[in-house]
Each structure stands twice: as C-alpha cells, then as structure tokens.
N, C-alpha and C positions, 0 to 999 in steps of 0.2 A: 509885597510878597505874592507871589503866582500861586494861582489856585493846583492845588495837587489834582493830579490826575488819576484818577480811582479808575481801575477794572472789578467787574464782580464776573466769577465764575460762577452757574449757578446748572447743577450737576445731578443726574444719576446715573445707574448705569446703562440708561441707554440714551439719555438725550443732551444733552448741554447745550446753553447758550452761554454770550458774552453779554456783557449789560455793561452800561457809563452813565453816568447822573450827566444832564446838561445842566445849563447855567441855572436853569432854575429849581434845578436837585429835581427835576420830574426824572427817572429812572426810562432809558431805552435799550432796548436791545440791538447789539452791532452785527451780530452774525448769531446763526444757530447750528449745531453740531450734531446728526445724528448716527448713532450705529449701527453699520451697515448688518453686523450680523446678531444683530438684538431678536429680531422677528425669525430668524431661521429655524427650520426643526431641529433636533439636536442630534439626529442623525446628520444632515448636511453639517451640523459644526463639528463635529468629533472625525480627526483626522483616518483613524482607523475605526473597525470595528472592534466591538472588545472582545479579550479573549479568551479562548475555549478554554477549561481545567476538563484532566483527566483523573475521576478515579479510579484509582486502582481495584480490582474487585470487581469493577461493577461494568456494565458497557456506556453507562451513559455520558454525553459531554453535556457542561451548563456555563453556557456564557458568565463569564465574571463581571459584575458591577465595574461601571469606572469610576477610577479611583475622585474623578473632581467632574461637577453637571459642568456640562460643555457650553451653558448658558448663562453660568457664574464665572466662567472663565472668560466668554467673550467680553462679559459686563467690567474685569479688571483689565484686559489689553485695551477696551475704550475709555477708560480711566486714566489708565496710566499713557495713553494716545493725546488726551486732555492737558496731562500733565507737561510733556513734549510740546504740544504747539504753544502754551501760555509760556513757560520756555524761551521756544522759537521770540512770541511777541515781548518780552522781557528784554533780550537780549537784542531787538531792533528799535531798542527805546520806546515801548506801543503804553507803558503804565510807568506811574509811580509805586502806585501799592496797589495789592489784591486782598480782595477778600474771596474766601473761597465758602461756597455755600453746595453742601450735600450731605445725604444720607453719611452716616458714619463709616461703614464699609467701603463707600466710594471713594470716601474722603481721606481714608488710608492708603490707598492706593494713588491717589493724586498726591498727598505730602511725600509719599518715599520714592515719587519718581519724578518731582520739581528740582529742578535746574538748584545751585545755591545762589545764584545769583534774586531768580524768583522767588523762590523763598524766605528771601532777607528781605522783601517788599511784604508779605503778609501782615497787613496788618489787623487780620481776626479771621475767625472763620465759623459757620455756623453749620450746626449740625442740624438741616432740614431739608425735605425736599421739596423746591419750591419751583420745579420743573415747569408744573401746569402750571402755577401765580402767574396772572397776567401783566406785563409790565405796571401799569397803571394802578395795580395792587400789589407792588412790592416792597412801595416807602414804608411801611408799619412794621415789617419783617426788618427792616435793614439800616432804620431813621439812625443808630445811633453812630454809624459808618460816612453817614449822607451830612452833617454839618460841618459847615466851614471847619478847619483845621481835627477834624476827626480825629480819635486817641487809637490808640494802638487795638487796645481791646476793652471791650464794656460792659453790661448785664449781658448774659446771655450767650459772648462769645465764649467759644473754647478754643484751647490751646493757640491763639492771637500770632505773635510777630516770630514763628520760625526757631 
C-alpha cells in the first residue's frame, strides 16, 4: 500500500504556510503565504471613509463607527483566500488528506470556504497557532497525524474528517 500523502495547512490570519512530512516524518515547509494587507493602516484598508450622522437640533456631524475593523476583515478574505488555493491544490491531485491547523476564528473561515471535494480529505484539525513553530518543532504538535497509516482524528483534534 502507498504511503498517503498528508498536506498540513498551518494558518492565521495573516500568515500560512503549506507543510508535508518527508519519508522520514521530519515535517517541511513547501510554500508560505502571506497577507498582503495584514500590515496596512486601517484607513488604507476601509474602502470608504465612514459616515457622517446628522442630528437634528444640534449643528454638529460625528463620524459613525464602522460597523466591522477593516483588519478583521482583511484577516477573513486571507483565510477564506487560503481556503481557495488548498481548493485549487485538491482538485489538481497536490494531497490525500489535510489537516488544517489554526487559531479558531481562522479556521471557521477556512472550513466554510473549502471546496467539498477538500473537505472530504480532512482528516483533523487543530485549533492552534503554530504560525511562528519552526518546522523542526512541529512533530510534538502534530505526531498523532505524522504515523504511518494516521486515523482520522485523535487527542486533541477537533472537529476531524469534514
């Protein structure tokens, strides 16, 4: 039987990499992913400026709060961007199964915008972020995904195969 072929997404909302265990399960990183508009001011991200309320009575205007930080928003359109290319590499045969590894609110935005194709490959996911882990300190986080014939989901995973 052929060794499965593992992707790990390993996510927040401003950075991701791709990671693949080689033959000897040491854990590498294949590509890395960042948001181009993670570091902007929130003025350059907010399409408009917000807008003025008048009241009645009075002369004064006061800009109105917007309704969502335009830094929380970048952070879900690079998530659900994530969710698109893994996706894309799903569907050009690039994995067997994923596990997806990110903060929780990233990681909702990656499941509700994964292909079903990819998403039927999930085989766990973990809720941390392990952005900065340097490959070489990832096996401890991730050993129970990295052995031959890996199970679906194990200590520690949430919500597993989709």
């Amino acid at each position: 039987m052929s060794q499965r072929r593992l992707l790990i997404l390993i996510a927040d909302g401003e950075h991701a990499r791709l990671v693949r265990p080689a033959a000897d399960q040491a854990l590498h990183s294949e590509s890395a992913l960042d948001s181009t508009l993670a570091h902007r001011r929130a003025a350059e991200l907010a399409r408009d400026r917000p807008g003025a309320s008048f009241h009645s009575g009075a002369s004064a205007h006061h800009a109105e709060t917007p309704r969502h930080d335009p830094h929380e928003m970048a952070k879900e359109r690079f998530a659900a961007s994530l969710a698109e290319q893994i996706t894309e590499v799903e569907a050009a045969g690039g994995f067997d199964d994923l596990l997806l590894v990110a903060p929780a609110h990233v990681m909702a935005t990656i499941r509700e915008h994964l292909g079903e194709a990819a998403r039927r490959r999930v085989v766990g996911t973990l809720l941390k972020d392990l952005t900065k882990v340097p490959d070489e300190a990832l096996v401890p986080h991730l050993a129970q995904w990295m052995r031959p014939g890996h199970h679906r989901d194990g200590p520690g995973a949430v919500g597993g195969g989709g």
